[in-house]
C-alpha positions as a printed NumPy array, in Angstrom:
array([[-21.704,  13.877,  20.96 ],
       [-19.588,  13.692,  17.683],
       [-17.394,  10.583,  16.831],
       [-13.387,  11.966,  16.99 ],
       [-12.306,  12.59 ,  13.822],
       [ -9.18 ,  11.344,  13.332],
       [ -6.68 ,  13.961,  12.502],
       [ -2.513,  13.965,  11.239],
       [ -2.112,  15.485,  15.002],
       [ -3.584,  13.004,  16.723],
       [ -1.962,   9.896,  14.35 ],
       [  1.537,  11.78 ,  15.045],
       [  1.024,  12.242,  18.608],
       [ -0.118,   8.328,  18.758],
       [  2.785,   7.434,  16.69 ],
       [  5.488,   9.577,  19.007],
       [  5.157,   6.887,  21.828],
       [  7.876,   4.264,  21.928],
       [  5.952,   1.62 ,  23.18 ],
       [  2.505,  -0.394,  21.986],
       [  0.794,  -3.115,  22.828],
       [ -0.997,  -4.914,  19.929],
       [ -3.928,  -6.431,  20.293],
       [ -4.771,  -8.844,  17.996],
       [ -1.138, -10.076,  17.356],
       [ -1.172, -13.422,  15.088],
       [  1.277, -16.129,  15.051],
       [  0.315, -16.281,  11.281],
       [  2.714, -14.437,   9.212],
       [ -0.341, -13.954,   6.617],
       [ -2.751, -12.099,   9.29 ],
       [ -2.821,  -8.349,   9.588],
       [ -2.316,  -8.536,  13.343],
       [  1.207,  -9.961,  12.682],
       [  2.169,  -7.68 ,  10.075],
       [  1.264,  -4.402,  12.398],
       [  3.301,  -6.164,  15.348],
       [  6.303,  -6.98 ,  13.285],
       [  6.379,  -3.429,  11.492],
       [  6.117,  -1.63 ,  14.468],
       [  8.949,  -3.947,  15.978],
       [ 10.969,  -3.324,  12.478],
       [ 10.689,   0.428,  13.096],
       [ 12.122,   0.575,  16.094],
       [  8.94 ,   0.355,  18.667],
       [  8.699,  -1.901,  22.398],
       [  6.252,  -3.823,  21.108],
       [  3.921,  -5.82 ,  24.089],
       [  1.651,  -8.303,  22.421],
       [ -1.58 ,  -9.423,  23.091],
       [ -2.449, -13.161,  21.917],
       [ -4.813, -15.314,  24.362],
       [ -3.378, -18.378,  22.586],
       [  0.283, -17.508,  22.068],
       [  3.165, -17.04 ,  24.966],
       [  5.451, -15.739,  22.212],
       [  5.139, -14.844,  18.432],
       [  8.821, -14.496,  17.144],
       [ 10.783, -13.918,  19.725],
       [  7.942, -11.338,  21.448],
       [  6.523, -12.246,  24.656],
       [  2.653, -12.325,  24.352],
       [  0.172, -11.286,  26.988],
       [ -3.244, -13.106,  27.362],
       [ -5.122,  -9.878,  27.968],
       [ -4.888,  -6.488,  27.85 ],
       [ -5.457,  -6.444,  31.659],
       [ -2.321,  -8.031,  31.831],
       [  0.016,  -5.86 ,  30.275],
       [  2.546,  -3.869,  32.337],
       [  0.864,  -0.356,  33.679],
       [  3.534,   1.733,  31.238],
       [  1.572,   0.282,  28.709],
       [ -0.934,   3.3  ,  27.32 ],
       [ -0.8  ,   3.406,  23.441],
       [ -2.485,  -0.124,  22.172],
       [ -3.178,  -0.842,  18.573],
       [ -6.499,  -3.132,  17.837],
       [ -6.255,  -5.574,  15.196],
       [ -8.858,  -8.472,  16.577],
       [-11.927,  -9.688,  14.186],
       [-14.635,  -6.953,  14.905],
       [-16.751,  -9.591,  17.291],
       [-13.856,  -9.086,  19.554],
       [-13.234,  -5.394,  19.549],
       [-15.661,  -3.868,  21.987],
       [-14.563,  -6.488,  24.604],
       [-10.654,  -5.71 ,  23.899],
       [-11.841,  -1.933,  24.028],
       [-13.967,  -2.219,  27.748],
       [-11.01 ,  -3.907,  28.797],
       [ -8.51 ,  -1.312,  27.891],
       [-10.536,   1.389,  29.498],
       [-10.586,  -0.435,  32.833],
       [ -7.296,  -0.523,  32.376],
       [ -6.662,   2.982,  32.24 ],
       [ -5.468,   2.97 ,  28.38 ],
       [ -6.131,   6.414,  26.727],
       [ -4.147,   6.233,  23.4  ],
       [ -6.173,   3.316,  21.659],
       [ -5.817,   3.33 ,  17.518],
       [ -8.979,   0.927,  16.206],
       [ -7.65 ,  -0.41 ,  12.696],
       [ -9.929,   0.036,   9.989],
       [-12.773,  -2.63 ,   9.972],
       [-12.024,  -3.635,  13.469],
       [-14.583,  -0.867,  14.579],
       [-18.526,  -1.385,  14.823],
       [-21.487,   0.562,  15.613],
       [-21.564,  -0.142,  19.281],
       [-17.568,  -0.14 ,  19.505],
       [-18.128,   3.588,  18.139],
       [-20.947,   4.457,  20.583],
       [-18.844,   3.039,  23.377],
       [-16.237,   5.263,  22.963],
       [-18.251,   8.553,  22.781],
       [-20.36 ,   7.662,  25.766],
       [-17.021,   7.26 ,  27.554],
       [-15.448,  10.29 ,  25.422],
       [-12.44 ,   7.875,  24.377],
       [-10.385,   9.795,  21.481],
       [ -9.633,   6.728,  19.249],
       [ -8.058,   6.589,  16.14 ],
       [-10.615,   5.006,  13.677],
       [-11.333,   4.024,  10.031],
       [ -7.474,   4.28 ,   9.564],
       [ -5.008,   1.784,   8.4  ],
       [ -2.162,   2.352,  10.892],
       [  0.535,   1.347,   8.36 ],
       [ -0.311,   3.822,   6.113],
       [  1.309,   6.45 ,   8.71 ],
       [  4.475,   4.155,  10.048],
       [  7.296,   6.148,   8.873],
       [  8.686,   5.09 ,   6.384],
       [  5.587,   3.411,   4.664],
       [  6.329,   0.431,   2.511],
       [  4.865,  -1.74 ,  -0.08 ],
       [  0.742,  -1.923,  -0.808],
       [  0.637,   0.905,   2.363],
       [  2.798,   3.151,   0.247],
       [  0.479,   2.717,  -2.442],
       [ -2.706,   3.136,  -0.275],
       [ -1.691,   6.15 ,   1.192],
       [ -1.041,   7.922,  -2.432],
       [ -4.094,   7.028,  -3.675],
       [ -6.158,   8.545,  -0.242],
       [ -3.492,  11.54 ,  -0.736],
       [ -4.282,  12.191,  -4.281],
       [ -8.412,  12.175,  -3.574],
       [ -8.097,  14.315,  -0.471],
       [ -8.749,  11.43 ,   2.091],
       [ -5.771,  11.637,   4.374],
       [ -6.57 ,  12.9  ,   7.441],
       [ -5.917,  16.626,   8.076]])
């Protein structure tokens, strides 16, 4: 089986859901994993976030575990260090989440061979503020330069 591809259908369809869970959500204002919870709180998203160590990150409740997220929950964002990912990913499929977007250097080998064996269509090897409408700062930037070589997905 062929990894997914990810494609501007499957981003937009991704992005149309008001809710996401982040996991991977920082209490440090200088880590990626806060950044992608606080923009997708900025634009207007219900934002659940996932932090073992954290009850709250700026005024958002934080869940331990994806397990223990509410069952509405099924779009979820990874952002953890890439030794974490395929555990945060098992989890979410026991959980019954089928919208999962993998940031960019979150995935690995075996995090990609776990989700074709269990034919999960994940959104991979993209930086999921480069598509947050309307894209700001360095992610404005980043996006151009993939648009102008032809790397955005199609």
């Amino acid at each position: 089986m062929q990894p997914v591809k990810a494609t501007r259908k499957l981003i937009e369809e991704f992005l149309s859901s008001p809710t996401m869970a982040v996991a991977g959500a920082s209490r440090d204002p200088k880590k990626f994993g806060y950044r992608v919870m606080l923009e997708l709180k900025q634009k207007g998203y219900e934002v659940f976030s996932i932090n073992p160590k954290a009850d709250q990150i700026d005024g958002i409740s934080c869940f331990h575990s994806v397990s223990s997220l509410p069952l509405n929950v099924k779009h979820l964002v990874i952002v953890t260090p890439k030794t974490e990912t395929l555990n945060v990913l098992k989890e979410a499929v026991a959980k019954g989440i089928d919208n999962i977007w993998i940031q960019q250097y979150c995935e690995t080998p075996e995090v990609e061979d776990f989700a074709q064996t269990h034919e999960i269509i994940a959104i991979t090897k993209q930086c999921v503020l480069m598509y947050l409408e309307p894209v700001i700062g360095f992610h404005k930037v980043h996006r151009g330069i993939k648009k102008f070589f032809g790397l955005l997905p199609k």
